[in-house]
KOLDODO-875927 format. One record per residue: residue in three letters; x, y, z of N, C-alpha, C in turn. Coordinates in steps of 0.05 Angstrom, whole numbers, padded with zeros to 5 digits, always signed. Example, Ala and Ser with C-alpha at 12.3 -4.5 7.8 and 13.67 -1.06 7.14 Angstrom:
2
ALA+00264-00114+00156+00246-00090+00156+00264-00066+00156SER+00257-00045+00142+00273-00021+00143+00258+00001+00157
***
This chain:
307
UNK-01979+00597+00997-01992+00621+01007-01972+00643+01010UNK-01980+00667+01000-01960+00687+01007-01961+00697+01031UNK-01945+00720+01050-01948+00724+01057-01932+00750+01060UNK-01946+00768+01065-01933+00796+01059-01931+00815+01080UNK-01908+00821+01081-01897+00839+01106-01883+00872+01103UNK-01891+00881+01117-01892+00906+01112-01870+00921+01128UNK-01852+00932+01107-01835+00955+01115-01836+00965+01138UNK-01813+00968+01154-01818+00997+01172-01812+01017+01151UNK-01831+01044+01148-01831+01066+01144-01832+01074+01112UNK-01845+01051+01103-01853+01039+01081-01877+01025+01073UNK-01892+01034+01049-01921+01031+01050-01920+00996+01028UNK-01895+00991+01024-01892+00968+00996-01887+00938+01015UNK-01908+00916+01004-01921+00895+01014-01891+00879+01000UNK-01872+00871+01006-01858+00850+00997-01862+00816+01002UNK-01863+00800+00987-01873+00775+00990-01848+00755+01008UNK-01862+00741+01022-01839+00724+01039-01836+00691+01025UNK-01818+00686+01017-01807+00659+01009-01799+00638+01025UNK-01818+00612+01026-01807+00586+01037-01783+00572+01036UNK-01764+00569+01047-01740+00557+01051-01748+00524+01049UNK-01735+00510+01027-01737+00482+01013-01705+00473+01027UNK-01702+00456+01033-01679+00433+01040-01675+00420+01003UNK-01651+00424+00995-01650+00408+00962-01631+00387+00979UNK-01635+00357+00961-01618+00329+00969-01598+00340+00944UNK-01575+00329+00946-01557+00328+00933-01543+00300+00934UNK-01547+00284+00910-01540+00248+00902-01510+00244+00896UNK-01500+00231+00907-01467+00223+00899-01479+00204+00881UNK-01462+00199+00845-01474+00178+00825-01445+00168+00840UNK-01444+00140+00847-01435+00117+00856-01425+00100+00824UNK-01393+00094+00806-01393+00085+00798-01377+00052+00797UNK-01382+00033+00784-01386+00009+00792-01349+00001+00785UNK-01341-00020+00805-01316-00029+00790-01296-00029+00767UNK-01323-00053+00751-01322-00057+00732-01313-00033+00709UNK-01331-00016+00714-01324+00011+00705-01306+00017+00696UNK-01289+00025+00728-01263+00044+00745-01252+00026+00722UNK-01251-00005+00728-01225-00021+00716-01220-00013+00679UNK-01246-00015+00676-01244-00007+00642-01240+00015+00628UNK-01244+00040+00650-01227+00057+00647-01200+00061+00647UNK-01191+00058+00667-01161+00055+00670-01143+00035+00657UNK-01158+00019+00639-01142-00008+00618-01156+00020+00596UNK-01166+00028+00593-01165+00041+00574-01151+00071+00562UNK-01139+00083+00581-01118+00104+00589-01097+00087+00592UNK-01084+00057+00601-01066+00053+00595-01052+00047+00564UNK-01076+00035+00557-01071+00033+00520-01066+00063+00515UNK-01082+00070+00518-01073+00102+00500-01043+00113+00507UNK-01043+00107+00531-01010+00127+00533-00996+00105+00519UNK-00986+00076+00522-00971+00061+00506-00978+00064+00472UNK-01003+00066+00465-00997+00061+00439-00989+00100+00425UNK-00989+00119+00446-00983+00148+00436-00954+00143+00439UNK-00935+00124+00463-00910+00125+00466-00900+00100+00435UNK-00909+00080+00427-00903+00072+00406-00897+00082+00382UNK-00925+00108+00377-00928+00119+00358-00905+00141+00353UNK-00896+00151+00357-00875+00166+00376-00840+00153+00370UNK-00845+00131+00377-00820+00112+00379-00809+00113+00346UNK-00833+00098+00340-00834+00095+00315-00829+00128+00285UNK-00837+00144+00289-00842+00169+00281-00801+00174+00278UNK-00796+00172+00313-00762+00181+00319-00740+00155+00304UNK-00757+00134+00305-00740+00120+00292-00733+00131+00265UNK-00758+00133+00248-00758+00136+00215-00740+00165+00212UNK-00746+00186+00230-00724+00208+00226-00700+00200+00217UNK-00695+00183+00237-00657+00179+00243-00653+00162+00217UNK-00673+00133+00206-00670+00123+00182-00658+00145+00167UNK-00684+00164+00159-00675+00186+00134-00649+00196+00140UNK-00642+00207+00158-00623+00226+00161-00601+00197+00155UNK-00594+00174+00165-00574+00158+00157-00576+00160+00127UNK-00596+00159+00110-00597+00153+00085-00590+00168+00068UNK-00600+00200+00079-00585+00224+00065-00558+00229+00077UNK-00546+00217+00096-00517+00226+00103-00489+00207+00083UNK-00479+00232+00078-00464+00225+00047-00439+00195+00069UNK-00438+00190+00047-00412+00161+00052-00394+00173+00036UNK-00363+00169+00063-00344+00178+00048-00322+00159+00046UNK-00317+00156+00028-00298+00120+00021-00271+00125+00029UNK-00256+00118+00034-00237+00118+00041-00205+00108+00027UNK-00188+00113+00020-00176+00100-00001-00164+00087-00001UNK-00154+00060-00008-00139+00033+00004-00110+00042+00005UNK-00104+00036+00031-00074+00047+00048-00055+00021+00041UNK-00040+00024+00015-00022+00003+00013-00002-00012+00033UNK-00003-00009+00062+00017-00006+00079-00011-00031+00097UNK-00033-00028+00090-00051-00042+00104-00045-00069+00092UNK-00026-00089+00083-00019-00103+00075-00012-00134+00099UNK-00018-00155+00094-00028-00173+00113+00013-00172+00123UNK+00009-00177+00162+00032-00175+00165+00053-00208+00152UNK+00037-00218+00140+00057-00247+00129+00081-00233+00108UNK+00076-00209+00096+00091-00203+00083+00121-00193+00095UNK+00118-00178+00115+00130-00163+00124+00150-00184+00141UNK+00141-00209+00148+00157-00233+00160+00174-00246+00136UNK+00158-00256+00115+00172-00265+00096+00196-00243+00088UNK+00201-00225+00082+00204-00204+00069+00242-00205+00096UNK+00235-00209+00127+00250-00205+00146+00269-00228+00139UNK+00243-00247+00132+00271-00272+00128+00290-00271+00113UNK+00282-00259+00086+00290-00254+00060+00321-00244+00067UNK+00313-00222+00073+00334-00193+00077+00351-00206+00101UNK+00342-00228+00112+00368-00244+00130+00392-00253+00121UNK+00375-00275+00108+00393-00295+00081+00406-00276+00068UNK+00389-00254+00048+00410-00246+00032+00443-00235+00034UNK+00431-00213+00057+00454-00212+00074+00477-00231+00088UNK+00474-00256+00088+00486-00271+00105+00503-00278+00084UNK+00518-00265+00063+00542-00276+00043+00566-00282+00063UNK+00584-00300+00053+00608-00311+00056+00608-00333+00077UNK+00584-00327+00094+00594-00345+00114+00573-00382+00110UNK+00582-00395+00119+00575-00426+00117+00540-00423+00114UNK+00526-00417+00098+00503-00419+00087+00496-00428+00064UNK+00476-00453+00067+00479-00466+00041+00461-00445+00013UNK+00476-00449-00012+00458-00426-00025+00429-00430-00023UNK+00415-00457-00021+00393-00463-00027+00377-00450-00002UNK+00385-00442+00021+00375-00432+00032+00361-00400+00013UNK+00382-00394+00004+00376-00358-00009+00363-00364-00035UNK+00362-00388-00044+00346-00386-00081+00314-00403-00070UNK+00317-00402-00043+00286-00416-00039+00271-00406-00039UNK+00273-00370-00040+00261-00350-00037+00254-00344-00059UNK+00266-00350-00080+00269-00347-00111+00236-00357-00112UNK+00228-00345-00142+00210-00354-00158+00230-00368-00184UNK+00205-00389-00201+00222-00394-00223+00227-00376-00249UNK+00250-00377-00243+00258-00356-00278+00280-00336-00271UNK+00289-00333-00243+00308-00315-00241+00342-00339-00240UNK+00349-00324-00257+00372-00336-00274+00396-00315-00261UNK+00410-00319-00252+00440-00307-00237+00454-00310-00257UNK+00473-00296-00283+00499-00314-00303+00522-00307-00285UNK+00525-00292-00265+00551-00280-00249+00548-00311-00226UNK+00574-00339-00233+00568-00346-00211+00591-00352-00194UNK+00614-00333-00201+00640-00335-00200+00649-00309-00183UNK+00626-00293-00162+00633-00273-00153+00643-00283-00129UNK+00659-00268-00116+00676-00270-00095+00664-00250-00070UNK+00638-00273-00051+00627-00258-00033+00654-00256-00004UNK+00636-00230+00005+00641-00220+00031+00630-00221+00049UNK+00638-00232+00076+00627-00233+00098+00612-00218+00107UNK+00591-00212+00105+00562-00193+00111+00542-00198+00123UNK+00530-00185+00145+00505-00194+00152+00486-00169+00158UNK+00453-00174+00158+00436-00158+00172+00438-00142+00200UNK+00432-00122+00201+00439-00105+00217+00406-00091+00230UNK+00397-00085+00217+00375-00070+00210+00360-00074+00190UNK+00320-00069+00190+00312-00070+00165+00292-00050+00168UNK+00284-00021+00163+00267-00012+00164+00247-00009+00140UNK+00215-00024+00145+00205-00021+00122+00204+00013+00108UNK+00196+00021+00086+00190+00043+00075+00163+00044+00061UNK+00162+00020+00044+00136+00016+00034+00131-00017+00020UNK+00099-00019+00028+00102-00044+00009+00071-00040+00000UNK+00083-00050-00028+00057-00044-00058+00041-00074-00051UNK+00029-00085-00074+00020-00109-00085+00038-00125-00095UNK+00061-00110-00109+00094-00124-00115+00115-00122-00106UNK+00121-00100-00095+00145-00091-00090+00153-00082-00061UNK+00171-00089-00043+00173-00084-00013+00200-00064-00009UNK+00201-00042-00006+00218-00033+00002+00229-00019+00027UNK+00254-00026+00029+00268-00015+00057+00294-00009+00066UNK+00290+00000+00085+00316+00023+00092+00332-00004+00098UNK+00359-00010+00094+00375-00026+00109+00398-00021+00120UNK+00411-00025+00141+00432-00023+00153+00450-00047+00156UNK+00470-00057+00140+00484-00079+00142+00512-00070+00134UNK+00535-00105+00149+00552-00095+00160+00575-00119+00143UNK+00590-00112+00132+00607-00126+00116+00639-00119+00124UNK+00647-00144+00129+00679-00149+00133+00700-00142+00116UNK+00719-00124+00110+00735-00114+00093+00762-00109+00106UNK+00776-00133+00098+00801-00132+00105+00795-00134+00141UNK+00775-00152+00150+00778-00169+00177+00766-00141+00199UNK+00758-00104+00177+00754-00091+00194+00724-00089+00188UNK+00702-00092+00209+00670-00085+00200+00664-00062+00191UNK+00651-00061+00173+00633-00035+00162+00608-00024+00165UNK+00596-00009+00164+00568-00009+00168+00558+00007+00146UNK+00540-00006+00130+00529+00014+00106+00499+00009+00110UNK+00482+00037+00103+00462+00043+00095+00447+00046+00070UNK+00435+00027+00063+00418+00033+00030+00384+00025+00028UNK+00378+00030+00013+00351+00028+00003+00359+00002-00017UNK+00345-00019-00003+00331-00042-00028+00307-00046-00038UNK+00299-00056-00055+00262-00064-00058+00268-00089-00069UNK+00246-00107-00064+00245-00129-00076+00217-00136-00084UNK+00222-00144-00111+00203-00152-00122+00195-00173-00115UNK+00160-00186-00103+00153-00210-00088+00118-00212-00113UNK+00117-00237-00103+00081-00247-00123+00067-00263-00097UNK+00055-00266-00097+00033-00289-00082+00024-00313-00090UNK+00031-00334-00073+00023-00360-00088-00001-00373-00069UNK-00022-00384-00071-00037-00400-00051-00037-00390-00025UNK-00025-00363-00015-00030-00357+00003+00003-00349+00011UNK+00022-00363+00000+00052-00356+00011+00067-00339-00013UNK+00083-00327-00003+00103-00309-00021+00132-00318-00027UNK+00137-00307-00048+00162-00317-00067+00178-00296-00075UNK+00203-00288-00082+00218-00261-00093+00215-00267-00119UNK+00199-00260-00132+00190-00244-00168+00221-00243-00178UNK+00231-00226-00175+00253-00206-00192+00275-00203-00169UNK+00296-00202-00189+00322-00199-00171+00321-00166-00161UNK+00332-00170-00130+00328-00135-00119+00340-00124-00125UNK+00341-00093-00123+00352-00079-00125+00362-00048-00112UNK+00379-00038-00110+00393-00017-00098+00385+00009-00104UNK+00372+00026-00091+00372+00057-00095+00378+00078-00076UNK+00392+00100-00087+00398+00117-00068+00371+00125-00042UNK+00372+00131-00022+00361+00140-00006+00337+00159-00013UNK+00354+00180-00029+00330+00209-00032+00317+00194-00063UNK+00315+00179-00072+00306+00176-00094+00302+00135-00084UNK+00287+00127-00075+00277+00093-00068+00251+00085-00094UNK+00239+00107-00095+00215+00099-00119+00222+00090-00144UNK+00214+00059-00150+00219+00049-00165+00198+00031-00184UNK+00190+00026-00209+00179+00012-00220+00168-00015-00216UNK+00153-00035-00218+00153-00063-00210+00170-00081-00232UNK+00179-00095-00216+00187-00125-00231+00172-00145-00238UNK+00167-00154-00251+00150-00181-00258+00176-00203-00271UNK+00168-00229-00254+00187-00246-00260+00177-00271-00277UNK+00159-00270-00300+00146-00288-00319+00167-00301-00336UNK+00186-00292-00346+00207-00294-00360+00239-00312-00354UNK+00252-00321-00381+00277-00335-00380+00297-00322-00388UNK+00321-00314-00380+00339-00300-00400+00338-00315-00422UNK+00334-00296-00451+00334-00303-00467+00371-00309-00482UNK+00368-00318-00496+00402-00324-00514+00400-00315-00536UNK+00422-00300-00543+00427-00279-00567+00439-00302-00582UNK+00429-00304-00614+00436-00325-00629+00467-00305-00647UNK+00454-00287-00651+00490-00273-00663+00501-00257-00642UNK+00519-00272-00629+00529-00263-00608+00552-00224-00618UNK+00558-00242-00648+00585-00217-00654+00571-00192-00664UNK+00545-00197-00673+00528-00165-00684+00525-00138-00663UNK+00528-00147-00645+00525-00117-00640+00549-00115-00607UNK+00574-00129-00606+00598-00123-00597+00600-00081-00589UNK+00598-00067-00617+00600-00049-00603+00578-00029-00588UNK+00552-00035-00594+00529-00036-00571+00541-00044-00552UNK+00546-00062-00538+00560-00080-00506+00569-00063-00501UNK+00601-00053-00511+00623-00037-00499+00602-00004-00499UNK+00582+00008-00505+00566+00020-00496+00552+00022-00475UNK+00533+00008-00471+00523-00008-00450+00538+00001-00424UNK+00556-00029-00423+00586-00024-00411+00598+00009-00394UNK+00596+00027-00423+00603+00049-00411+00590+00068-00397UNK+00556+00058-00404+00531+00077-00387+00535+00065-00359UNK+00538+00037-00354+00540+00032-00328+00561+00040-00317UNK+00583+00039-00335+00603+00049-00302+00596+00077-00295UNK+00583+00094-00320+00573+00129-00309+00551+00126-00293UNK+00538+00108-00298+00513+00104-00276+00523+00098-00253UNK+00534+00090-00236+00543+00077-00212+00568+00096-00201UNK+00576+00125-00226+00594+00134-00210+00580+00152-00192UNK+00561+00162-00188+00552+00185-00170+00561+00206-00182UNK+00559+00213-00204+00573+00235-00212+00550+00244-00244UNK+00535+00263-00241+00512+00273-00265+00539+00284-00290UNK+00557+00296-00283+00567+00302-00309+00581+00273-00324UNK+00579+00255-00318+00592+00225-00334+00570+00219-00339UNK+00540+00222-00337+00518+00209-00349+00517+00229-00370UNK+00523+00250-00372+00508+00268-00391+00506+00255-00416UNK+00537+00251-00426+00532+00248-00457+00507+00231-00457UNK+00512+00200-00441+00490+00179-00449+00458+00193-00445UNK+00451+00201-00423+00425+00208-00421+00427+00246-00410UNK+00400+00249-00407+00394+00281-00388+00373+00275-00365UNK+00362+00254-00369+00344+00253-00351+00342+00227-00328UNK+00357+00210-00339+00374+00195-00311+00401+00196-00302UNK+00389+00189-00272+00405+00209-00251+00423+00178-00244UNK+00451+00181-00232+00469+00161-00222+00460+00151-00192UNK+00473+00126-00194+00471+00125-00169+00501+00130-00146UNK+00504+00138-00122+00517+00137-00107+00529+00120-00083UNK+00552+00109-00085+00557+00094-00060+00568+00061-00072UNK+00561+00059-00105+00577+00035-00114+00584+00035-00136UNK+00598+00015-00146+00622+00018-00170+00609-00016-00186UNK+00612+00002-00215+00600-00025-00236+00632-00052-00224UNK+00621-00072-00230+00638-00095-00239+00632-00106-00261UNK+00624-00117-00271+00625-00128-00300+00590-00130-00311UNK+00583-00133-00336+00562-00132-00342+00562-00162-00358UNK+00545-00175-00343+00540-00209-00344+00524-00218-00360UNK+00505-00198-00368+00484-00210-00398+00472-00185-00408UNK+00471-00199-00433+00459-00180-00450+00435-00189-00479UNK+00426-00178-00482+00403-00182-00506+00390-00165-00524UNK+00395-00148-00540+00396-00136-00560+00370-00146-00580UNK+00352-00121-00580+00326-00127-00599+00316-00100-00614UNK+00306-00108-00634+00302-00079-00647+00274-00076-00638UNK+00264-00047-00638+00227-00041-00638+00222-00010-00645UNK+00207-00010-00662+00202+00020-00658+00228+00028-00675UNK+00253+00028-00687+00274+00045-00684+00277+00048-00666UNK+00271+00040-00642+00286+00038-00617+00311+00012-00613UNK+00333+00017-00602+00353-00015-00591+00345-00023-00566UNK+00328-00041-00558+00325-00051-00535+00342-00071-00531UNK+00360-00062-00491+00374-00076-00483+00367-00092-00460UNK+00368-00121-00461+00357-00128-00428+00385-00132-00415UNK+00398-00125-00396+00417-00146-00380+00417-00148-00355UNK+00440-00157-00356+00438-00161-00318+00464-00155-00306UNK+00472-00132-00294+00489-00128-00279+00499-00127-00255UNK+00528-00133-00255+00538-00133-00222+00558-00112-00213UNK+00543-00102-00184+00551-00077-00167+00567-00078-00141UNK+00580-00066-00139+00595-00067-00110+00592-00043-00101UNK+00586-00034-00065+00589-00017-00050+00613-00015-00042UNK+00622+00005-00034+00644+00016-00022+00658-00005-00010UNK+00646-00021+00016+00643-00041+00031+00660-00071+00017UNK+00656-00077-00015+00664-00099-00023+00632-00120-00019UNK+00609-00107-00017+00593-00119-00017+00577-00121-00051UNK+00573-00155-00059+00574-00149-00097+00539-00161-00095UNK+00522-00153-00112+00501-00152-00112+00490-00157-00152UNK+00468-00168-00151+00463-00164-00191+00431-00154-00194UNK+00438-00132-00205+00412-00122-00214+00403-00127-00240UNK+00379-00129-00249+00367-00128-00282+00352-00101-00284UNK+00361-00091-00318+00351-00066-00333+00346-00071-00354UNK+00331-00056-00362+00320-00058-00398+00324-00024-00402UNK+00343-00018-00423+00344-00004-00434+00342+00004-00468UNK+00335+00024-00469+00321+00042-00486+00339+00059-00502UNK+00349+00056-00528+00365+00065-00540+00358+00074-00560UNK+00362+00102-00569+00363+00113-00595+00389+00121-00610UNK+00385+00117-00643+00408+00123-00654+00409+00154-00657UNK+00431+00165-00652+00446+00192-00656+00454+00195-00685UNK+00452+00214-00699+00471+00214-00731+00498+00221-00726UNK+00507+00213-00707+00539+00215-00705+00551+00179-00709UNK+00524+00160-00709+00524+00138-00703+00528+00119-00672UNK+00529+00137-00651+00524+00127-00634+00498+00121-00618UNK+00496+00125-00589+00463+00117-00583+00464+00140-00555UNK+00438+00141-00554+00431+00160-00526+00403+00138-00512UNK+00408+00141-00490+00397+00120-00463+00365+00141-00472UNK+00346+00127-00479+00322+00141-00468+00312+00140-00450UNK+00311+00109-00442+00300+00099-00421+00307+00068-00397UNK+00300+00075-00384+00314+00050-00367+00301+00041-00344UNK+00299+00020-00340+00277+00005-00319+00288-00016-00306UNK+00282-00031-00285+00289-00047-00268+00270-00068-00274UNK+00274-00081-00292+00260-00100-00299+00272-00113-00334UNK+00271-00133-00329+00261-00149-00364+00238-00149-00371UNK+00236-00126-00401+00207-00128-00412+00205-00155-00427UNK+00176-00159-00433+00172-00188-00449+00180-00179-00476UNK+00204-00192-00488+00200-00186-00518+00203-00218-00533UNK+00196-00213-00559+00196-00235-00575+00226-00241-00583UNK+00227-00272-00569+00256-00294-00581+00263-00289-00614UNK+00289-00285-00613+00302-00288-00641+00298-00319-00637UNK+00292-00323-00674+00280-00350-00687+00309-00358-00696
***
């Protein structure tokens, strides 16, 4: 029903409206529900944090796979320390000339094939002092040494560079090649390989004045002095600090027009300390008829036996 009420001072009938009470329902939801909701928001965030995991992992894959590898280059000095012990013993013995040491102690170090013909030298009381390594290859060990030799009852003390040639057997090491002596500013030296026998020259009298050649490059070699090498060579240098003694073998082969010489010579330091090195030298003929040194190495090359 309407009902219409009238303005003061106003002729317009406006209609009056019943006031209704509205219910308003709380929806009530069940456990079961709640629980399956919330197991179901927990999956989602774990399997978005998996997804995720996984995504950061595969980045870092790639990026390892495109990141360049840079190799590194094998440090000859990274060499197992057994060497460096063998090598101490070595440089003991050798040093220990004159005094009550049986030789077999010093040729046990030996490999087979190194042949000594000097066996009539007249050692000096000498021993180790010092050994500082410098370098060691796959063959060759070299080092600073400091040792001290008796001369005339007064001690000495000398400094030199040796290397020694060494091989590997089953796991233990052996001295290759007889060592050898080089000045300080100049230690770099070729390898030795010790496969070989001195060979024996079947015509001993053919080449007499080759020898007294020979002969004369070594004593200019060992004087420390470049103008006595000249005539023989230009491009090897002397060494300093010892004096030839005699030259103990020799072997004479032709190749190439080249004279190849193998021998083996013995040196003394200042000191009276006597030592034997092996060289193969390299000879060409001159048209004056003599020979000029081309080349020279610390080693015996392999050549073929006179028949």
């Amino acid at each position: 029903m309407k009902i219409f009420q009238k303005n003061k001072g106003s002729s317009t009938m406006l209609p009056k409206f019943k006031k209704e009470k509205v219910k308003v329902r709380t929806r009530v939801i069940s456990q079961k529900t709640s629980n399956f909701i919330f197991i179901g928001g927990l999956l989602g965030l774990i399997l978005f944090g998996s997804i995720n995991i996984a995504l950061n992992s595969y980045r870092l894959l790639q990026m390892e796979k495109n990141k360049p590898v840079v190799v590194s280059a094998k440090d000859s000095r990274n060499i197992s320390n057994k060497v460096g012990l063998f090598m101490s013993d070595f440089l003991s013995a050798y040093f220990k000339q004159g005094q009550d040491v049986n030789s077999s102690q010093l040729t046990s170090y030996y490999g087979a094939g190194i042949d000594i013909k000097n066996k009539n030298t007249a050692f000096v009381e000498s021993r180790l002092l010092s050994a500082t390594l410098i370098e060691i290859t796959d063959r060759l060990a070299t080092y600073r040494v400091s040792y001290e030799v008796k001369k005339d009852d007064v001690p000495q003390t000398t400094t030199k560079v040796i290397t020694i040639p060494y091989a590997e057997k089953d796991g233990k090491f052996y001295v290759s090649g007889l060592p050898y002596f080089s000045d300080i500013e100049s230690y770099v030296a070729e390898g030795v390989k010790n496969d070989y026998m001195l060979k024996t020259q079947l015509e001993t009298s053919k080449y007499q004045s080759e020898k007294s050649y020979v002969e004369a490059f070594f004593k200019a070699y060992a004087s420390g002095d470049e103008t006595q090498l000249v005539p023989f060579s230009k491009t090897i240098k002397p060494i300093s600090g010892f004096q030839f003694m005699s030259l103990d073998y020799t072997y004479f082969t032709e190749e190439n027009n080249k004279l190849i010489v193998l021998c083996q010579v013995s040196f003394s330091d200042d000191a009276g300390f006597t030592h034997q090195e092996n060289f193969t030298l390299s000879l060409s003929r001159q048209d004056s008829g003599s020979y000029f040194v081309e080349d020279i190495q610390h080693k015996h090359i392999d050549i073929k036996e006179e028949e």
